[in-house]
TILOKE-201400 format. One record per residue (C-alpha): residue in three letters; x, y, z. Coordinates in nm, 3 decimals. Layout:
BEGIN
{'ALA',{X,Y,Z}}
...
# end
This chain:
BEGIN
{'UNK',{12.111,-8.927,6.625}}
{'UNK',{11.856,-9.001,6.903}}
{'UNK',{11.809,-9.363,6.992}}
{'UNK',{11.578,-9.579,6.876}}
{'UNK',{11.396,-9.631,7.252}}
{'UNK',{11.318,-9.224,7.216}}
{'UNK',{11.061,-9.318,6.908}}
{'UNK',{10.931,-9.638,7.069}}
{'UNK',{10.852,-9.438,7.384}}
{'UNK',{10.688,-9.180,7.189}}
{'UNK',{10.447,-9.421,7.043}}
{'UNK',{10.310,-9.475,7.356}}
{'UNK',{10.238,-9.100,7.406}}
{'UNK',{9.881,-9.143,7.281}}
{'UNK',{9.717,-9.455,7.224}}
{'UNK',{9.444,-9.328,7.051}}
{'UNK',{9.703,-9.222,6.764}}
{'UNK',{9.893,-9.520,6.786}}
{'UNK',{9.580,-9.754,6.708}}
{'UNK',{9.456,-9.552,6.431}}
{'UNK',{9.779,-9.581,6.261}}
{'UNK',{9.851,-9.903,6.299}}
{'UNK',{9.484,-10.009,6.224}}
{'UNK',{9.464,-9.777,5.894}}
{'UNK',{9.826,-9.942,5.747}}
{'UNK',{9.692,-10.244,5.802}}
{'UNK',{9.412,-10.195,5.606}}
{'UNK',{9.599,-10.033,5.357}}
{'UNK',{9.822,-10.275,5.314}}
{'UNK',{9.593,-10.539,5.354}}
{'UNK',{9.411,-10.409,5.023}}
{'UNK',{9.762,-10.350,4.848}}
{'UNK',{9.799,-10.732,4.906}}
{'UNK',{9.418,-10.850,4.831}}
{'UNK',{9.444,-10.629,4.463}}
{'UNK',{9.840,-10.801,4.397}}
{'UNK',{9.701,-11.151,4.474}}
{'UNK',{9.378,-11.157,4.285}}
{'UNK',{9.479,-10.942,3.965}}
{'UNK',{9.817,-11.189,3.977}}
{'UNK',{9.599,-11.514,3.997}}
{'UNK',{9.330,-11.438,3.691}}
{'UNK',{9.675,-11.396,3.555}}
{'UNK',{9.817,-11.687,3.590}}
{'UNK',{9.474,-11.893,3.581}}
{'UNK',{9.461,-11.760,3.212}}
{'UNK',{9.824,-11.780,3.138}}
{'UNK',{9.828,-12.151,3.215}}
{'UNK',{9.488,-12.203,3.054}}
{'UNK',{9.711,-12.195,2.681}}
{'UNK',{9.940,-12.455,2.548}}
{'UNK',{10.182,-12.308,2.273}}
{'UNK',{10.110,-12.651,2.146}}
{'UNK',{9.750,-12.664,2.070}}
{'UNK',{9.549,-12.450,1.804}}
{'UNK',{9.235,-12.387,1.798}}
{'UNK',{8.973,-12.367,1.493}}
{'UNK',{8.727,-12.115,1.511}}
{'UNK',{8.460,-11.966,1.267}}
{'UNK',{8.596,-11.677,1.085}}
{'UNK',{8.529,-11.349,1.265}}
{'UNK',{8.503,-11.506,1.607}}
{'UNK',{8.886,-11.580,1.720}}
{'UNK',{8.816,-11.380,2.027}}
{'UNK',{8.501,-11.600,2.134}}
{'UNK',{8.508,-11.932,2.098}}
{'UNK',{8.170,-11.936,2.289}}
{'UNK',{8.031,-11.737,1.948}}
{'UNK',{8.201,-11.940,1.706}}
{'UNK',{8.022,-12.188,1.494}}
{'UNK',{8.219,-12.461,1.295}}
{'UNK',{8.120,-12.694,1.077}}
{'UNK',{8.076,-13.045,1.166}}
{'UNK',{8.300,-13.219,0.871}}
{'UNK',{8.537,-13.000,1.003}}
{'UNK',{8.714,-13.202,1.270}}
{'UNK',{8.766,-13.482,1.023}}
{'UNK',{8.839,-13.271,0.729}}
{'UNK',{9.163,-13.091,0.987}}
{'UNK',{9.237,-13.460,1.157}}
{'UNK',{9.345,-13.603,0.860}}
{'UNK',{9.470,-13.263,0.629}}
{'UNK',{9.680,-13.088,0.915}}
{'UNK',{10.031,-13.229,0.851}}
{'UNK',{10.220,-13.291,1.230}}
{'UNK',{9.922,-13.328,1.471}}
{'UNK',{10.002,-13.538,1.795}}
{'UNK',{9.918,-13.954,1.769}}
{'UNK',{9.847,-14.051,2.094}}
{'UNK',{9.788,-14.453,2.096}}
{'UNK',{9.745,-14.418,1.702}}
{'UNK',{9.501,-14.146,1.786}}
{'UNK',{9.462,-13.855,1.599}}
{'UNK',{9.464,-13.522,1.836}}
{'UNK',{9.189,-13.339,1.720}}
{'UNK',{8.875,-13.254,1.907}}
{'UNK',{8.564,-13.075,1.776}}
{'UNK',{8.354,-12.943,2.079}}
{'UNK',{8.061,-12.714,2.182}}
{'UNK',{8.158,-12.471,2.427}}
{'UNK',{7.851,-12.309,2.568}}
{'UNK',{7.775,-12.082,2.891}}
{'UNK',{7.460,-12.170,3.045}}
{'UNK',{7.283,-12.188,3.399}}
{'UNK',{7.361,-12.520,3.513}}
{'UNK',{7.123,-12.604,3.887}}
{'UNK',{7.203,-12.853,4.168}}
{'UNK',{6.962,-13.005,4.425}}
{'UNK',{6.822,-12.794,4.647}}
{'UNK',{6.783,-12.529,4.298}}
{'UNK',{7.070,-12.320,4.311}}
{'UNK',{7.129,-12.232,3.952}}
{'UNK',{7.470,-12.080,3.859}}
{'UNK',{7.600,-11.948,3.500}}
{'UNK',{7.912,-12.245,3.405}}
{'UNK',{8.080,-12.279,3.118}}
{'UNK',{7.957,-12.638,2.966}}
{'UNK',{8.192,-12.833,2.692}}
{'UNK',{8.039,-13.088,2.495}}
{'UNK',{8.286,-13.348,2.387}}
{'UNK',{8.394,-13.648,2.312}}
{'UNK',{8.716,-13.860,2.424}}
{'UNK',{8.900,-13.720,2.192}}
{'UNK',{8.936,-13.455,2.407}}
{'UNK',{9.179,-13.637,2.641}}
{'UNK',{9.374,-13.643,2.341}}
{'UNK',{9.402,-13.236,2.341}}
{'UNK',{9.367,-13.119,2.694}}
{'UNK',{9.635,-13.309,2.810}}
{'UNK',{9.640,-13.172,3.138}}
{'UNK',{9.289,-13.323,3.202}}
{'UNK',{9.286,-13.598,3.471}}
{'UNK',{8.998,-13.779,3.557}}
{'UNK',{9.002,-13.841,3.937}}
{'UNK',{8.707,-13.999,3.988}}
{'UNK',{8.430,-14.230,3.810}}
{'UNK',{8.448,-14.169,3.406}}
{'UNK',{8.422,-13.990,3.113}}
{'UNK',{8.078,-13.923,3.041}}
{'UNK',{7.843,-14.105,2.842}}
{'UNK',{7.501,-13.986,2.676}}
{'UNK',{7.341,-13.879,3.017}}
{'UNK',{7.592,-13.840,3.186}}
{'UNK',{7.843,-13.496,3.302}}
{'UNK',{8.212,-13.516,3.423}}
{'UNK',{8.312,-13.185,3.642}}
{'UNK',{8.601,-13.008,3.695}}
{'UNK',{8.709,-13.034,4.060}}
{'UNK',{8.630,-12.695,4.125}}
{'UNK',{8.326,-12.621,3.968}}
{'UNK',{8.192,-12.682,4.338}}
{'UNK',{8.308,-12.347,4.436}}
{'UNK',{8.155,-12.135,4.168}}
{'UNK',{7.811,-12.267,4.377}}
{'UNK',{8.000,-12.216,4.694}}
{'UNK',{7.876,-12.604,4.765}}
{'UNK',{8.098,-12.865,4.925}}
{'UNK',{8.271,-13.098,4.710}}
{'UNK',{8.053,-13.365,4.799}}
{'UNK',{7.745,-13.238,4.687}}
{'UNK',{7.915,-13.256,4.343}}
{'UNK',{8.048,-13.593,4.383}}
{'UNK',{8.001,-13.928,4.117}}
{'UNK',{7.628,-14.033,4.132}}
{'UNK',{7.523,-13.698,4.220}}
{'UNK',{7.231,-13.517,4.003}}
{'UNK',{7.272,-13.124,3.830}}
{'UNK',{7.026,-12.957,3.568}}
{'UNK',{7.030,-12.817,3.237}}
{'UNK',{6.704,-12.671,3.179}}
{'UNK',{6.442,-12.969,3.216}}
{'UNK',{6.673,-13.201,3.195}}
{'UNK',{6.844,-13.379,3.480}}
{'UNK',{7.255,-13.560,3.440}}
{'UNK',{7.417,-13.801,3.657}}
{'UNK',{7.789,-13.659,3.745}}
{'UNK',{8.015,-13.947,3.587}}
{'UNK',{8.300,-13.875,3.731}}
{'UNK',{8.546,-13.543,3.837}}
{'UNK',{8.866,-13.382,3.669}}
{'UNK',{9.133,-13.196,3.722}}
{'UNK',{9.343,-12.993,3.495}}
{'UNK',{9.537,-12.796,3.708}}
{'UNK',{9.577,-12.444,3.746}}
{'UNK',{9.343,-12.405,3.448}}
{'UNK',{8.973,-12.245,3.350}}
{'UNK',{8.870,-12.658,3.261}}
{'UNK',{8.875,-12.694,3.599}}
{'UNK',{8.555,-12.496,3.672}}
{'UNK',{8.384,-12.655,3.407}}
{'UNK',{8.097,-12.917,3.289}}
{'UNK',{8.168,-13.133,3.016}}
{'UNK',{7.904,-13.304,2.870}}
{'UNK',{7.861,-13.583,2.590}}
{'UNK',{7.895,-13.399,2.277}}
{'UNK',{7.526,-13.476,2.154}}
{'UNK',{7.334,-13.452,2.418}}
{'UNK',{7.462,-13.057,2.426}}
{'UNK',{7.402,-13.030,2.068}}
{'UNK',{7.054,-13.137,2.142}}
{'UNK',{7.000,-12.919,2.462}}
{'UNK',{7.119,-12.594,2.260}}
{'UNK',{6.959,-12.704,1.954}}
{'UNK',{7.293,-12.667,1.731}}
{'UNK',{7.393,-12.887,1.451}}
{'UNK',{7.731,-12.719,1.434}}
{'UNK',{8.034,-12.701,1.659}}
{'UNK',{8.208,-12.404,1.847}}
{'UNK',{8.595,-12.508,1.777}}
{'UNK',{8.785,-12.792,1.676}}
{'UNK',{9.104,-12.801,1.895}}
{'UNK',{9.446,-12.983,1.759}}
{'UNK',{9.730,-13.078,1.969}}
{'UNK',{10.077,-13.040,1.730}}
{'UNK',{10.344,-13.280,1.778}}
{'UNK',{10.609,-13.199,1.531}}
{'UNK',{10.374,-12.973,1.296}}
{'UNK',{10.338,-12.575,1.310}}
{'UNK',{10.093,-12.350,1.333}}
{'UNK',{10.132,-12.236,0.996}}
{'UNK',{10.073,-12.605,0.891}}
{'UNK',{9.728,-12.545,1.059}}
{'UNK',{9.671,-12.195,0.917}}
{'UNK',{9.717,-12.308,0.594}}
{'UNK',{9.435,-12.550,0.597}}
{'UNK',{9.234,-12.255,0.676}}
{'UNK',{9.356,-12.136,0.340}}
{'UNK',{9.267,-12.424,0.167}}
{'UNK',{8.963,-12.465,0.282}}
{'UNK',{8.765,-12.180,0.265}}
{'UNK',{8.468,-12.350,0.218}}
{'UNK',{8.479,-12.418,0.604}}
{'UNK',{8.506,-12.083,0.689}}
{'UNK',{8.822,-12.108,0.926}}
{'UNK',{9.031,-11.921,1.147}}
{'UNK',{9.332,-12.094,1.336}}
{'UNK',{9.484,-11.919,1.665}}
{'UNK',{9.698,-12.044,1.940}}
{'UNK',{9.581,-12.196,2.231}}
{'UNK',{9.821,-11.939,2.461}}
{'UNK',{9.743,-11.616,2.230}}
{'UNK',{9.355,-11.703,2.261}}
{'UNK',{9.383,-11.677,2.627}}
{'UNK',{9.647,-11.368,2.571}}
{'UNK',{9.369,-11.173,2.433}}
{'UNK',{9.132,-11.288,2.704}}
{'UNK',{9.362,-11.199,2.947}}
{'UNK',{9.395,-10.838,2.782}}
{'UNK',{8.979,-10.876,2.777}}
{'UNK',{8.979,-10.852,3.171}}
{'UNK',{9.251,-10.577,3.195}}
{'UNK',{8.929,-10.317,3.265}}
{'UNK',{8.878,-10.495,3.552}}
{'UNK',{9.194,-10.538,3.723}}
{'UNK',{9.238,-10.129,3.680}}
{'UNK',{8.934,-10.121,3.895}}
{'UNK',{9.081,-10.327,4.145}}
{'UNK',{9.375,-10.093,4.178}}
{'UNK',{9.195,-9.757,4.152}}
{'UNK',{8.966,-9.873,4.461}}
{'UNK',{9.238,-9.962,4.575}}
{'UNK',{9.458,-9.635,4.553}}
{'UNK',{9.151,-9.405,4.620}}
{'UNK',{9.110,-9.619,4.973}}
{'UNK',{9.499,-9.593,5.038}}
{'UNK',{9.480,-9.188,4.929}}
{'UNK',{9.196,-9.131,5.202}}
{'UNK',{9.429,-9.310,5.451}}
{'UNK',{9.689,-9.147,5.397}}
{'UNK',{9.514,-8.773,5.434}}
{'UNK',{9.328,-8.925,5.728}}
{'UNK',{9.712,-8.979,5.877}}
{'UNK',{9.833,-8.701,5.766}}
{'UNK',{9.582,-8.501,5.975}}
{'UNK',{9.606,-8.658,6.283}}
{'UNK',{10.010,-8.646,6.277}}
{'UNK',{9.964,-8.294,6.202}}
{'UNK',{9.778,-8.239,6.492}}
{'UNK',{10.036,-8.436,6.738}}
{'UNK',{10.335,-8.283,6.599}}
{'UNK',{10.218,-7.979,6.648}}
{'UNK',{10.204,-8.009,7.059}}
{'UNK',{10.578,-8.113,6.993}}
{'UNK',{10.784,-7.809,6.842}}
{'UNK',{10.866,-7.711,7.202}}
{'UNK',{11.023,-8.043,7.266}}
{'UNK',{11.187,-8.058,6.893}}
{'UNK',{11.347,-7.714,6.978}}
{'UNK',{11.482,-7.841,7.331}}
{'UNK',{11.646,-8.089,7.177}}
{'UNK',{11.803,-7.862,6.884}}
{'UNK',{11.923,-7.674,7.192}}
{'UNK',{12.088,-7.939,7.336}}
{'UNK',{12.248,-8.053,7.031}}
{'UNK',{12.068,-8.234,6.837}}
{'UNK',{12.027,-8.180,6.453}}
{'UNK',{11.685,-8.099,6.291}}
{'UNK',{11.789,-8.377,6.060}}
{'UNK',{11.869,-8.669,6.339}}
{'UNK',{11.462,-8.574,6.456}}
{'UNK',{11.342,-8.559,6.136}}
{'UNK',{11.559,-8.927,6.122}}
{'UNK',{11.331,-9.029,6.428}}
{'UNK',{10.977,-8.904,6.356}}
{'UNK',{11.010,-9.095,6.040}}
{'UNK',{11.174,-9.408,6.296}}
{'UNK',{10.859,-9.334,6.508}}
{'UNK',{10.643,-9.390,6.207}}
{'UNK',{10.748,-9.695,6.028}}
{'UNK',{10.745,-9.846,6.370}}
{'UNK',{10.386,-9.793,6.350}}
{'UNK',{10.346,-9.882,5.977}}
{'UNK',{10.556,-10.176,6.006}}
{'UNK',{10.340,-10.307,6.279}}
{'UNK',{9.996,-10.236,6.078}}
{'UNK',{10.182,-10.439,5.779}}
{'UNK',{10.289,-10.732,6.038}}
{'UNK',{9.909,-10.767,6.132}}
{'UNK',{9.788,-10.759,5.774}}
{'UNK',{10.018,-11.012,5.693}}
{'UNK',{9.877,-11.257,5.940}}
{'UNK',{9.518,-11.172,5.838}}
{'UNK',{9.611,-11.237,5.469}}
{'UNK',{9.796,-11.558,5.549}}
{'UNK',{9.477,-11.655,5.734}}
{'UNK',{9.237,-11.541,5.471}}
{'UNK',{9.363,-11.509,5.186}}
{'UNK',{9.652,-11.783,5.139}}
{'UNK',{9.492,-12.047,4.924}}
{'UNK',{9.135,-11.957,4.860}}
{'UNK',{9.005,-12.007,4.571}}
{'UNK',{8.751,-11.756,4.397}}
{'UNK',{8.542,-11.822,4.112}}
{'UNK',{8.483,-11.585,3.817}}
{'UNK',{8.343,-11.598,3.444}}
{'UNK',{8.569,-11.798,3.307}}
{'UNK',{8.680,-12.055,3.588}}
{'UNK',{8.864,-12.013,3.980}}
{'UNK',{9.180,-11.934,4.069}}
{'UNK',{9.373,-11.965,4.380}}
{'UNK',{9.515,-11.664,4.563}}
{'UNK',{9.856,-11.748,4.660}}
{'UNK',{10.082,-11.541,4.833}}
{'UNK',{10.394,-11.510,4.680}}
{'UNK',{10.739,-11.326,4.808}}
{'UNK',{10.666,-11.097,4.519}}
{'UNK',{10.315,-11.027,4.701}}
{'UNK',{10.484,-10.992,5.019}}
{'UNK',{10.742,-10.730,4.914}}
{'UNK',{10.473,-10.522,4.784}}
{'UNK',{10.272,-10.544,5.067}}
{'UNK',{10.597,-10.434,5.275}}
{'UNK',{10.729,-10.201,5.055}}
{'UNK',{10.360,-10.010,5.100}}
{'UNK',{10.388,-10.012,5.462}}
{'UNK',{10.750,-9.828,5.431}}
{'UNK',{10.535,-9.617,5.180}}
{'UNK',{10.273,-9.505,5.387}}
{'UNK',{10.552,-9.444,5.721}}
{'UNK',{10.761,-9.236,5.533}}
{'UNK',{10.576,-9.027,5.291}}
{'UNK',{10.272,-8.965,5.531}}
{'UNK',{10.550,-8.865,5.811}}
{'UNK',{10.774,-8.571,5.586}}
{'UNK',{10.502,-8.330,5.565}}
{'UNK',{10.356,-8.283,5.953}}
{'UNK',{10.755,-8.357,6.046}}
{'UNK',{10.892,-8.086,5.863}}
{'UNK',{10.640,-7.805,5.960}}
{'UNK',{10.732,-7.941,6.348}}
{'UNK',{11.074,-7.833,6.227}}
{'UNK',{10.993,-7.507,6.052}}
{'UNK',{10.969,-7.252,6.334}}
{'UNK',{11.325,-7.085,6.470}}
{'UNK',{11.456,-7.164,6.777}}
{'UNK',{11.308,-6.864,6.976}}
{'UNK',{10.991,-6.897,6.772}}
{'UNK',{10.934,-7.282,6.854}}
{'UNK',{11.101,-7.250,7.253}}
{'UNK',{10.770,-7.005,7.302}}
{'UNK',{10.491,-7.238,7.151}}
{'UNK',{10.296,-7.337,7.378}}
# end
């Protein structure tokens, strides 16, 4: 087998080639890693969104949109004190009827942005149980408490959307009350409001859900109130399965991601194969020498496919520093709240196991045509 210091002195043969391989793996790979990260954090944004815990209550014939949903106001009282189980919190009953609306909401300076808005009331501390208020307080008539990263969906500093600051729904102007988290889920890109005043801005005298928190009840316990009251016109779902279906909602979009994706890594890889074509080509004199003096077509195919990854491997090594700078922890807003882009060892591999990809399978075919022609044949090429 030749050494390994043969292949790394042939990459050095032509510079030219040796940059536009390295450059197009690293872009390739680069793009492998963007497409993991992002269809991997609406993921998780919307698998952590759902708490097998908590049910919600929409209007019949709109379990896949609680934004379309209308409920009836009676029925957050009529499920608080019928639904057998429900969490007691402080001798509080969890069960929160809400308007969840999606709306242009404007900062100073006018820069208007769609947001999802949530009118509610306290009770909904009792529910969302991942909500933490960071700063100032829950909102009062007048008022609007924001998720910590609604900021981004305006691509604003979190200042600007600090307590005591002023946004805009329609003609009407709210002081932000305070800030929440709720981490790693879609509440934390949103508005909430005091339960009213939305009801008056969207001129609705009904609400969009009413979400229970179980303690030691079922969701059949919830389901059959549905049942039973039929007047209300009820459908109960899981938190978790509502955003299961939302998830499966956006599954049109992460396919695009990875088509672009593969159609950019496909024109790559042609591009590559061309260009090794062409230099392997000005080598079948040298690749029969060898042969001659004793070396195996196999041990060079072994080392044009060294010579390769080598280059690859490098283009991967550089798009894993850009993605590490760019990428690692940014956070990128989309309909229904922002995720972070983190990347994980999972994320990594894939990104690495692309680069080995790209050096291997782009290599075989130019390699073996090198390796085609019979000694006398390939000792008079010129």
């Amino acid at each position: 087998m030749l050494p390994i210091t043969y292949a790394i002195r042939n990459l050095f043969r032509d510079p030219g080639r040796l940059l536009q391989t390295v450059g197009g793996s690293a872009l390739v790979v680069l793009l492998v890693i963007a497409a993991t990260a992002l269809n991997h954090g609406m993921e998780q944004l919307l698998q952590a969104s759902g708490s097998s815990k908590n049910v919600i209550l929409v209007g019949t014939g709109s379990e896949e949109s609680v934004e379309r949903s209308e409920v009836h106001l009676d029925a957050e009282a009529a499920a608080a004190t019928a639904v057998p189980g429900l969490a007691q919190p402080l001798g509080n009953t969890a069960a929160s009827g809400e308007i969840v609306y999606m709306a242009p909401l404007r900062i100073p300076g006018g820069k208007e942005e769609p947001s999802l808005l949530r009118g509610v009331t306290e009770k909904a501390l009792l529910v969302h149980n991942s909500v933490r208020i960071l700063e100032g307080a829950f909102p009062r008539p007048g008022q609007v408490m924001v998720g910590r990263l609604l900021h981004r969906r305006f691509g604003v500093p979190a200042r600007d959307l600090s307590p005591g600051r002023l946004v805009s729904f329609g003609n009407d102007e709210f002081t932000i009350s305070g800030v929440f988290e709720a981490t790693g889920t879609v509440l934390e890109s949103e508005a909430w409001f005091d339960r009213n005043d939305l009801a008056s801005l969207t001129q609705r005298d009904t609400l969009s859900a009413v979400y229970l928190r179980l303690d030691d009840g079922e969701f059949d316990d919830a389901h059959v109130f549905t049942l039973q009251r039929n007047d209300l016109e009820l459908s109960a779902i899981r938190e978790d399965l509502y955003y299961d279906k939302l998830s499966s909602f956006y599954a049109p979009v992460r396919a695009m991601i990875w088509i672009t994706t593969a159609l950019v890594a496909a024109g790559a890889l042609f591009g590559g194969l061309n260009t090794l074509y062409a230099a392997f080509a000005s080598r079948i004199r040298e690749m029969a020498t060898l042969q001659c003096i004793g070396y195996t077509r196999r041990s060079l195919l072994l080392s044009f496919i060294q010579e390769s990854l080598l280059a690859t491997l490098s283009g991967s090594l550089l798009a894993f520093i850009v993605a590490l700078m760019l990428l690692d922890g940014l956070n990128l807003p989309f309909s229904l709240g922002t995720f972070t882009i983190e990347l994980t060892p999972r994320i990594i591999l894939t990104g690495l196991a692309t680069g080995i990809a790209l050096g291997t399978i782009g290599t075989l075919p130019p390699a073996l045509r090198c390796l085609q022609p019979t000694l006398p044949v390939a000792l008079r090429s010129s």
